[in-house]
C-alpha positions as CSV (number, residue, x, y, z in Angstrom):
1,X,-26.0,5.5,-15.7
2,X,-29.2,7.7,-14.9
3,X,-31.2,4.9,-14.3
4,X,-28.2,3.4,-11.9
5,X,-28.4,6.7,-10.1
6,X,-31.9,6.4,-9.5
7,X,-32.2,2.8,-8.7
8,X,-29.4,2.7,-6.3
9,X,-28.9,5.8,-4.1
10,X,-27.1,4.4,-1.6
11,X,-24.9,2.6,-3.8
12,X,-20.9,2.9,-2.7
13,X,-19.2,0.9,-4.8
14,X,-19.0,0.6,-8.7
15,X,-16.5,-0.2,-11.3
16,X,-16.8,0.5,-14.7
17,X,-13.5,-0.6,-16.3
18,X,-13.5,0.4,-20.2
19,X,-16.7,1.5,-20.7
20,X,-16.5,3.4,-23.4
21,X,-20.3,4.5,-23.5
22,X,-19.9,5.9,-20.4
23,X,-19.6,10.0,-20.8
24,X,-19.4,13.4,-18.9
25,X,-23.0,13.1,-18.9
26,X,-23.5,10.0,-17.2
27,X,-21.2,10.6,-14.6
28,X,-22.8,13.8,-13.5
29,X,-26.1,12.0,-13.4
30,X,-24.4,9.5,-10.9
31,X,-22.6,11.3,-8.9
32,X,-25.9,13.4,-8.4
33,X,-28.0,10.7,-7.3
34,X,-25.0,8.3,-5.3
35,X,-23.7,10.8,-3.2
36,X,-23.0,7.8,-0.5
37,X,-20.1,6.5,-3.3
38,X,-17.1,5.2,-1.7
39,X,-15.1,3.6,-4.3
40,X,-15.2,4.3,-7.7
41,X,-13.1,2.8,-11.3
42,X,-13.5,4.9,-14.4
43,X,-10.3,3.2,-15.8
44,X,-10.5,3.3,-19.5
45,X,-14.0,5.0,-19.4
46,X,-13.6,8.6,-21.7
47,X,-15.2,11.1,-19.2
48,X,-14.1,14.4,-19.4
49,X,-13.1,17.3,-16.7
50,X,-16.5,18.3,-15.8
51,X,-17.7,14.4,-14.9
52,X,-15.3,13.4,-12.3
53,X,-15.3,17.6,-10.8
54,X,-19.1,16.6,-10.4
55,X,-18.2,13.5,-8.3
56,X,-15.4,15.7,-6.4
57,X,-18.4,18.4,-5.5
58,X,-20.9,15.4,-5.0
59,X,-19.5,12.5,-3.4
60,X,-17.9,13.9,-0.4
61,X,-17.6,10.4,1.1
62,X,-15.0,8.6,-2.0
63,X,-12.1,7.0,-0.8
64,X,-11.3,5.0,-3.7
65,X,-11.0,6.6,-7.6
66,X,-9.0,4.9,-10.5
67,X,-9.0,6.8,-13.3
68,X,-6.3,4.8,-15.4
69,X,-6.2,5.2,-19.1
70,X,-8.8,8.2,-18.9
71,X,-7.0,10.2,-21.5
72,X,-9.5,12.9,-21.6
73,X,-8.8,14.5,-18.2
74,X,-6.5,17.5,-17.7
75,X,-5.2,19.2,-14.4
76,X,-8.5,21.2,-13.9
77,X,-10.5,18.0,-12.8
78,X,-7.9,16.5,-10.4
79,X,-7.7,20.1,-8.7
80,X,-11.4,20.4,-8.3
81,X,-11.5,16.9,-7.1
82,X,-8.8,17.1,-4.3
83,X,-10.7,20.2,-3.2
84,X,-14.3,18.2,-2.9
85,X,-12.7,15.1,-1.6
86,X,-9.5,15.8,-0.1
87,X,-10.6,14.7,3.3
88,X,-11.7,11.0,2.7
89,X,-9.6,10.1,-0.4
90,X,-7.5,7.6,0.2
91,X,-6.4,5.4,-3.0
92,X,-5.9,7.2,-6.4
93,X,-4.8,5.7,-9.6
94,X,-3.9,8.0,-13.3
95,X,-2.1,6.4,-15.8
96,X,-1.4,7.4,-19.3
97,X,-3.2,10.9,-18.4
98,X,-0.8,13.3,-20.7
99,X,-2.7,16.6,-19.8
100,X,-2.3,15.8,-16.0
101,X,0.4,17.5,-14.8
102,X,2.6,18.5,-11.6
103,X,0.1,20.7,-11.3
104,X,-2.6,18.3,-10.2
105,X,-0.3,16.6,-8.1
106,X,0.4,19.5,-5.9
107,X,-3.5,19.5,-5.4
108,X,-3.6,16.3,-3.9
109,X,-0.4,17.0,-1.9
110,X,-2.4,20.1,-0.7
111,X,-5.8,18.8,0.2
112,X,-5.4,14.9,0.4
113,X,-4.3,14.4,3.6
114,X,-5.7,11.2,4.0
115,X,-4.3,9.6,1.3
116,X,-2.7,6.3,1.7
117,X,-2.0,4.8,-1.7
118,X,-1.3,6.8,-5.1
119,X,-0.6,4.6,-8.4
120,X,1.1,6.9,-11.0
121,X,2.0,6.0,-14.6
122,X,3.0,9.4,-16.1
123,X,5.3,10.7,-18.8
124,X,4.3,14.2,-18.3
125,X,4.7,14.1,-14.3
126,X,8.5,15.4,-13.0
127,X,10.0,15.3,-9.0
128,X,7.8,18.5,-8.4
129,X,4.3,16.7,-8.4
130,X,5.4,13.3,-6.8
131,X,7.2,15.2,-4.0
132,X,4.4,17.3,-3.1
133,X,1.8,14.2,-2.5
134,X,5.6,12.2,-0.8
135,X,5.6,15.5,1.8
136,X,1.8,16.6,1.9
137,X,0.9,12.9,2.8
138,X,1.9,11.5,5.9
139,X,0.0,8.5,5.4
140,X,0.9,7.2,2.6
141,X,1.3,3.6,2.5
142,X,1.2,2.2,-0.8
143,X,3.4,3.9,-3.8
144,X,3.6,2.3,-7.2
145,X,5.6,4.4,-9.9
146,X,6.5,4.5,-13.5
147,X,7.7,7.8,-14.2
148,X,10.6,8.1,-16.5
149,X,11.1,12.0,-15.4
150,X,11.3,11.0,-11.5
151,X,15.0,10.4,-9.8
152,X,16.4,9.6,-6.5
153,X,15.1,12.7,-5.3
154,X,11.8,11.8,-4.3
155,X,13.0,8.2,-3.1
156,X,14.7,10.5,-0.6
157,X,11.9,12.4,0.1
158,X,9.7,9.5,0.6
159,X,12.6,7.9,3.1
160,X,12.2,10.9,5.3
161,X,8.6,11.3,5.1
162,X,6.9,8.3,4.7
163,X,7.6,6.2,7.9
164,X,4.0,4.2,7.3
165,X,4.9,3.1,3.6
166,X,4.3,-0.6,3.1
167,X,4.3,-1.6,-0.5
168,X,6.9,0.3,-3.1
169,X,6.5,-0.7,-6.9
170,X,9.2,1.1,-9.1
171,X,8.5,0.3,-12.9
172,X,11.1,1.2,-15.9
173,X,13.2,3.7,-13.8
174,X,16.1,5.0,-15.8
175,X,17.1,7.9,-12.8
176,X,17.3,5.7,-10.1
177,X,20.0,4.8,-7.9
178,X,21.3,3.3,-4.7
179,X,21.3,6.5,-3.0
180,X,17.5,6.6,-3.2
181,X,17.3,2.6,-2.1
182,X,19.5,3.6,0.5
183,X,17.0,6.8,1.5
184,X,13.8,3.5,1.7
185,X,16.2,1.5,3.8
186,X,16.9,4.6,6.0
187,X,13.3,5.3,6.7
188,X,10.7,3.0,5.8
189,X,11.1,0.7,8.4
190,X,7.8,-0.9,8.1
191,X,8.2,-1.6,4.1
192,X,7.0,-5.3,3.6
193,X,6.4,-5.3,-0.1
194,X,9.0,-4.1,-2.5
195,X,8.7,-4.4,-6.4
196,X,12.3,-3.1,-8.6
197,X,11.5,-3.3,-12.4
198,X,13.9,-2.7,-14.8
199,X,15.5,-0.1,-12.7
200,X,19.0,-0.5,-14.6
201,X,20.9,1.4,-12.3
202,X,20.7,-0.2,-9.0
203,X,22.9,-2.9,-7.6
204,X,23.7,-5.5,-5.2
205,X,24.3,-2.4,-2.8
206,X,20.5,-1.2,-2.8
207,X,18.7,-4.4,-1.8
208,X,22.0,-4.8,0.8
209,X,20.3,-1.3,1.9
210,X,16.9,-2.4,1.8
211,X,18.1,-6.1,4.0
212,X,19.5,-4.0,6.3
213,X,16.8,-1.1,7.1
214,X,13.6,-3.1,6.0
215,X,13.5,-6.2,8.3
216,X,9.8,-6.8,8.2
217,X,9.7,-7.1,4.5
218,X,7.9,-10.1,3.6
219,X,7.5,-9.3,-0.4
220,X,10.1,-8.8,-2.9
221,X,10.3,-9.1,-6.6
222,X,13.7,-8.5,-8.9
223,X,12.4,-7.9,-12.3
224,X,14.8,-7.3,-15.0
225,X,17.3,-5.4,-12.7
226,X,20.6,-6.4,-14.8
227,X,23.2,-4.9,-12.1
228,X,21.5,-6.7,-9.3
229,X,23.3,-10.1,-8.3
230,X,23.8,-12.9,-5.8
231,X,25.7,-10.8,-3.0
232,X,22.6,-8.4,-3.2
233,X,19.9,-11.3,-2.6
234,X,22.5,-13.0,-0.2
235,X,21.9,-9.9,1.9
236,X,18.1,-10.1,1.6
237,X,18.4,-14.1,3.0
238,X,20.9,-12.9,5.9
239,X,18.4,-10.0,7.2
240,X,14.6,-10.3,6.4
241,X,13.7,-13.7,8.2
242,X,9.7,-13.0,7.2
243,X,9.7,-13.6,3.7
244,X,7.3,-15.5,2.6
245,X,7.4,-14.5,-1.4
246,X,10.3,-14.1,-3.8
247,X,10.2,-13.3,-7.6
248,X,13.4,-12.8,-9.8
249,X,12.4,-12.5,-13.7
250,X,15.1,-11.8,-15.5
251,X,18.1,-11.9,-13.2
252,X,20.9,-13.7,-14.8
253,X,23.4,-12.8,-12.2
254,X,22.3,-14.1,-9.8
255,X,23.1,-17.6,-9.1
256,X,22.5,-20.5,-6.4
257,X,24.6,-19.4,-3.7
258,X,21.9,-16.3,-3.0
259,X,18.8,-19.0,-2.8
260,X,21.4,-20.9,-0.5
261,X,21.1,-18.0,1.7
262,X,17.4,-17.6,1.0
263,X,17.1,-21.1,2.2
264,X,18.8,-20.5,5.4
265,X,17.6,-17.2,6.4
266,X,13.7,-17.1,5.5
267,X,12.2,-20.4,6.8
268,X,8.7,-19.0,5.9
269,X,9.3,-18.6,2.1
270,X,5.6,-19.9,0.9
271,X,5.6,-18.7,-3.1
272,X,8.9,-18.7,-5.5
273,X,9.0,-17.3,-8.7
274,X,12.1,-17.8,-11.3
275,X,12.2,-17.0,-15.2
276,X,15.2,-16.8,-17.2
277,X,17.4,-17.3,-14.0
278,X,20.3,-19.0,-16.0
279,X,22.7,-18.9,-13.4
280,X,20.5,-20.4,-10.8
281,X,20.3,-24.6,-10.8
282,X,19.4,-28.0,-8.6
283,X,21.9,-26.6,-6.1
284,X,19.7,-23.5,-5.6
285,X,16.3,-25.3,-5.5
286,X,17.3,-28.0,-3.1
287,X,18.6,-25.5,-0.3
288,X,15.4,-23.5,-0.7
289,X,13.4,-27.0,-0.5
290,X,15.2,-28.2,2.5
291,X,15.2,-24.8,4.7
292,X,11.4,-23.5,3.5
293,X,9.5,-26.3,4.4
294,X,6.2,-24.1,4.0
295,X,6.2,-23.4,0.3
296,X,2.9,-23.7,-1.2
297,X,4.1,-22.3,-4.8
298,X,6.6,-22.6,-6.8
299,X,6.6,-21.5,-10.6
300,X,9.5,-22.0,-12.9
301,X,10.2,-20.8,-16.6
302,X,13.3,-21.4,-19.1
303,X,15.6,-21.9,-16.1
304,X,17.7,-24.5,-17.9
305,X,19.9,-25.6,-15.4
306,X,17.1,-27.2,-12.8
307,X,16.5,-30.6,-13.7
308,X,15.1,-33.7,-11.6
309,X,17.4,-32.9,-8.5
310,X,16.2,-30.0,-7.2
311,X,12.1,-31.2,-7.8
312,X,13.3,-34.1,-6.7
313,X,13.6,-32.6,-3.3
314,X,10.6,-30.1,-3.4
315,X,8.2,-33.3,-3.2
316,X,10.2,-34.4,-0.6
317,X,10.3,-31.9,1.7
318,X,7.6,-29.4,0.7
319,X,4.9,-31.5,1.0
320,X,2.2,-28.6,1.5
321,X,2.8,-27.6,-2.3
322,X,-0.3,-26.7,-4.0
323,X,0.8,-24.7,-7.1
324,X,3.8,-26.1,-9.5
325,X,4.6,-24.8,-12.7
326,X,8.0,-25.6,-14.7
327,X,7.4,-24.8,-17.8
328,X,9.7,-25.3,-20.7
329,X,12.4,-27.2,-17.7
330,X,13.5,-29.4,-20.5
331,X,15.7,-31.5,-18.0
332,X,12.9,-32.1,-15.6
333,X,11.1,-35.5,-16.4
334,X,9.0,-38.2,-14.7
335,X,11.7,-38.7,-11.8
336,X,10.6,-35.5,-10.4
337,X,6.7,-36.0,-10.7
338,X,7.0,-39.0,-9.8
339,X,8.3,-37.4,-6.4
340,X,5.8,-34.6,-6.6
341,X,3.3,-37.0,-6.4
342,X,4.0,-36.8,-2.7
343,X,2.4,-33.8,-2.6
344,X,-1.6,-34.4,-1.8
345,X,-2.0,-31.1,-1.9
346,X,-1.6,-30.4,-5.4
347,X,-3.8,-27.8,-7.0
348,X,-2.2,-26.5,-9.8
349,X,0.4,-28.4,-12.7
350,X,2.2,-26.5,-15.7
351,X,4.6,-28.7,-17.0
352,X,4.5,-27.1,-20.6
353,X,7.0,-28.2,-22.6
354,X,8.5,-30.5,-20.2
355,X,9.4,-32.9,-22.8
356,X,11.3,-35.6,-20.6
357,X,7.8,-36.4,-18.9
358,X,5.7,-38.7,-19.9
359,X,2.8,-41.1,-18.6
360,X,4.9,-42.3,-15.8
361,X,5.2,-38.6,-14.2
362,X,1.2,-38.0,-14.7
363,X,0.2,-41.4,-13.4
364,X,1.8,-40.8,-10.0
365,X,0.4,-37.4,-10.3
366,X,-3.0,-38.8,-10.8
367,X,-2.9,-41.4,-8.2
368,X,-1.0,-39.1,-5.7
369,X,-2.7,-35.9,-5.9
370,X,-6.5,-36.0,-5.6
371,X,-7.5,-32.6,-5.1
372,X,-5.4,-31.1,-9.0
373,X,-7.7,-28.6,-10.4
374,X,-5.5,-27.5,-13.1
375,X,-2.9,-29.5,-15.4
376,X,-1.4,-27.9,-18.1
377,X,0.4,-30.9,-19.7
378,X,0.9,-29.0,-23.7
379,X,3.9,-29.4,-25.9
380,X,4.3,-33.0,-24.0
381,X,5.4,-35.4,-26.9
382,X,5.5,-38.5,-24.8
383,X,2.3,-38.6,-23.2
384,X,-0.3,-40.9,-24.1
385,X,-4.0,-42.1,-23.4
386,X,-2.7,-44.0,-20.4
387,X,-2.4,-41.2,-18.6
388,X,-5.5,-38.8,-19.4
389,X,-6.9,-42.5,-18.0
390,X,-5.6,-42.5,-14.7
391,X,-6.4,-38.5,-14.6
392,X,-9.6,-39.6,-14.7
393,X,-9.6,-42.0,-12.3
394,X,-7.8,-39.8,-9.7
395,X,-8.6,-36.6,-10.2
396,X,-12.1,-36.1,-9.8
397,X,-12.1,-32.3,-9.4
398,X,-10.4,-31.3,-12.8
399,X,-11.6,-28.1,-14.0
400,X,-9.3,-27.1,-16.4
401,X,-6.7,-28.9,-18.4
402,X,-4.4,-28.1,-21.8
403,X,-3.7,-30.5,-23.5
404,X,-2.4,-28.8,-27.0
405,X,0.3,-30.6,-28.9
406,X,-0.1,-33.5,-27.2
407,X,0.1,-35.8,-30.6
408,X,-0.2,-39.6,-28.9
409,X,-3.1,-38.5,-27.2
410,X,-6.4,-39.7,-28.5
411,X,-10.5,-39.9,-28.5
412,X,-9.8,-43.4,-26.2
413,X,-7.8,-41.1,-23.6
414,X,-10.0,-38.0,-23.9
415,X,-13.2,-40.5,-23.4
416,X,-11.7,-41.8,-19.9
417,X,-10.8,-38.6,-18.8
418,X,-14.3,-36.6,-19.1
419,X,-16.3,-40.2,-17.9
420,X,-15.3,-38.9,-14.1
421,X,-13.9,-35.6,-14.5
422,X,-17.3,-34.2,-14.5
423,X,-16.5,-30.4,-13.1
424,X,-14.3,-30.2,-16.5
425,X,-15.3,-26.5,-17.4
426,X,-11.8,-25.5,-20.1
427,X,-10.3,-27.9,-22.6
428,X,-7.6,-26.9,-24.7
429,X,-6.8,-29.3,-27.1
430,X,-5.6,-28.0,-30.3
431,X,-2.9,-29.6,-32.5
432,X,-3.6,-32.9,-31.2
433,X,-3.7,-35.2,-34.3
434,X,-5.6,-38.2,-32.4
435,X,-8.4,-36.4,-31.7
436,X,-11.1,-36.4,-34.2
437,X,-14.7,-34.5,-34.2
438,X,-15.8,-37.3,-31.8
439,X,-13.7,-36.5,-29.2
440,X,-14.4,-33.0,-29.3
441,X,-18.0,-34.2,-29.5
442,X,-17.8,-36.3,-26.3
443,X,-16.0,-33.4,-24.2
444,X,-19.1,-31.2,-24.8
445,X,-21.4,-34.2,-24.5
446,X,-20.0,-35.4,-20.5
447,X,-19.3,-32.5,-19.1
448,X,-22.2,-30.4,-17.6
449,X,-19.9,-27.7,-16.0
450,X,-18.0,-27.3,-19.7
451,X,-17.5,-23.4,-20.3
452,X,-14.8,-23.7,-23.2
453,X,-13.5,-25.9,-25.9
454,X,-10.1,-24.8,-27.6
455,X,-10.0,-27.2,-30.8
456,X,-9.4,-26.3,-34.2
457,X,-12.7,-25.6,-36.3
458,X,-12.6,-28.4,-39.1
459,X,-12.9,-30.8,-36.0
460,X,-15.9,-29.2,-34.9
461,X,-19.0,-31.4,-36.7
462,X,-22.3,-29.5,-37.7
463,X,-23.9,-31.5,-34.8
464,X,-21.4,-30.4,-32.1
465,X,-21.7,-26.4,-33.3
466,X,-25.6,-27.0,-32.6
467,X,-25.4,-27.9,-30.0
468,X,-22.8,-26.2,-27.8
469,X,-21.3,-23.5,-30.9
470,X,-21.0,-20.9,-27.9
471,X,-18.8,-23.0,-26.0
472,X,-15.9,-23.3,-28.8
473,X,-13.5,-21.1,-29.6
474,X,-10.9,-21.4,-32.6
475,X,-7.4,-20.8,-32.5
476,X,-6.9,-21.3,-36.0
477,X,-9.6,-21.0,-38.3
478,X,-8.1,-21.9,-41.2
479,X,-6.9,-25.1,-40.7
């Protein structure tokens, strides 16, 4: 760090995630030589009080300081460091900081008036802290929470002082309510990113809140929110026309009719995320495919009740998709690949544990869809060498592929994929019983650009670990 500080005065940006060498010491020795330092990430780093005061007294021009997972640091440092900086900081991070208290808090709310984005994840930190940065900074834009102690209180106070807020992320909240949704929907009229996780006590009646107030919002992810349900995310489709990226994780009550309405209402949907939706089916997916004709990704987990229909009509209609996963859609098989296929575009495949697919899916892929970098095809009982053949063939820009519990594949197929696929840089292959030491031996052998080699280690010959032993990795040793 000393010799940093003296070879780089005018430095202004550094990041030093989990750098555990780093010390008190070091940091004073930086701060006192890069007095020009703009942005600076100590997350993980176990610096103590007297460090990051130094960079508060030192580094009048910092904007940006993450001290996540600093554990060290009490209230003293934060206080000294909203009185250094207070006038250019504007994007602070603490997280699992049990010494930082309100205390600190009310220091940034005092002297931070700058301060557009705070990132809190804090047992010890109660209403009193988070309200004072909510009504000592007017231009706050970004808030991400996961405070157990906070309540609807300063959702209130943020609705009637934050106008400019953007991006809300609430995380684990156990105090929240629709009245404090209701408070966002009031007053934060520019909101166009809004993340609910596992907030157990809102319902359909706070996104209805947020539809209604927040029509630019263009970013919205449902995560484990068990009270939310279809009339809620009916009322996001019927108000907020610029959507462009959905995510529901966990929702099981909500089901297709609310996608229906997605479908109608936000024509610029580009990125959909479902996992364990079990309520949500073909029905769902086709409405979304036909009405958002822009969708560029669309990932899919454990949501049993989308088969071939509804990716059926995704390569049909979306035909600037260039990231599909479905994994474990154990009704989706080659029909809907084989439409896909449509789909030039194509990027990026996960069809992990698709087991209805097999080589007639990946041929289309292969011959349709040119420009795949990435194909996760693991856990695929019915593929064969056939189609690690035609990958080959088609897919000249391959960079990373899994192939893991494949068990028809073999050295014949591996040998035709790497002849072309020469930008190959990951190969996961493990479990696969037709591949032998010489397959694994040819992968490192063709490909120039090869960075890593996921087989197990009795497959591995002395010759191969010679040779390219740094490029393998074992997932279990002992088989």
């Amino acid at each position: 760090m000393a010799a940093l500080g003296e070879g780089f005065p005018k430095l202004e940006k550094l990041s030093l995630i989990w750098c555990s060498n780093v010390s008190t010491v070091g940091l004073i020795s930086l701060a006192d030589k890069c007095r020009f330092l703009k942005s600076l990430d100590l997350q993980g780093c176990y610096v103590g009080d007297q460090g990051v005061a130094f960079v508060g007294q030192c580094c009048k021009q910092l904007e940006d300081l993450n001290l996540r997972f600093c554990e060290g640091l009490t209230d003293v440092c934060l206080v000294e460091l909203a009185q250094g900086v207070g006038k250019s900081l504007k994007s602070l991070g603490i997280a699992a900081c049990v010494k930082i208290t309100d205390t600190a808090l009310e220091a940034v709310g005092s002297h931070c008036k700058s301060l557009e984005s705070l990132s809190l994840d804090a047992e010890s930190i109660h209403n009193k802290g988070v309200l004072a940065v909510v009504q000592g900074c007017p231009a706050l834009k970004v808030l991400k929470l996961q405070c157990i102690n906070v309540t609807d209180e300063v959702l209130i106070a943020v609705g009637n002082c934050c106008s400019s807020m953007e991006f809300l992320a609430l995380y684990t909240f156990q105090k929240f309510t629709d009245k404090g949704l209701r408070a966002i929907g009031n007053g934060c009229k520019k909101l166009k990113n809004l993340t609910l996780s596992d907030c157990y006590f809102l319902s359909d009646k706070a996104l209805e809140s947020i539809a209604i107030g927040c029509k630019e919002l263009t970013h919205l992810e449902v995560n484990g929110c068990h009270n939310i349900g279809t009339w809620g995310l009916e009322s996001i489709g019927k108000s907020c026309p610029r959507l462009t990226e959905l995510a529901l994780l966990y929702c099981q009550r909500i089901g297709n009719f609310a996608l229906c309405e997605i479908g109608r209402g936000c024509k610029f949907l580009q990125a959909l995320h479902l996992v364990d939706c079990s309520s949500i089916g073909d029905e769902a997916i086709c409405s979304i495919a036909k009405g958002c004709r822009s969708l560029k990704k669309l990932h899919i987990r454990r949501c049993y009740e989308i088969g071939n229909k509804g990716v059926v009509a995704i390569g049909e209609y979306c035909r600037s998709l260039t990231d599909l996963s479905l994994r474990f859609c154990d009704r989706v098989g080659d029909e809907a690949l084989i439409a896909v296929s449509q789909c030039s575009s194509l990027q990026f495949l996960n069809v992990s544990g698709c087991h209805q697919i097999g080589d007639a899916g990946l041929i289309a892929i292969a011959r349709g869809c040119p420009e795949l970098t990435y194909l996760d095809v693991s856990v695929l009982q019915n593929l064969g060498d056939m189609s690690l053949a035609e990958l080959g063939e088609g897919c000249p820009n391959l960079k990373d592929i899994v192939l893991s519990h494949c068990r028809q594949i073999t050295d014949v197929g591996l040998n035709h994929l790497v002849k072309n696929c020469t930008m190959l840089a990951t190969c996961h292959m493990v479990y696969c019983q037709g591949i032998t030491s010489a397959g694994v031996a040819t992968v490192v052998s063709s490909c120039p650009n090869i960075k890593k080699v996921l087989v197990e280690k009795w497959k591995v010959s002395q010759r191969t670990k010679r040779r390219a032993g740094s490029l393998i990795s074992y997932l279990c040793v002992d088989l």
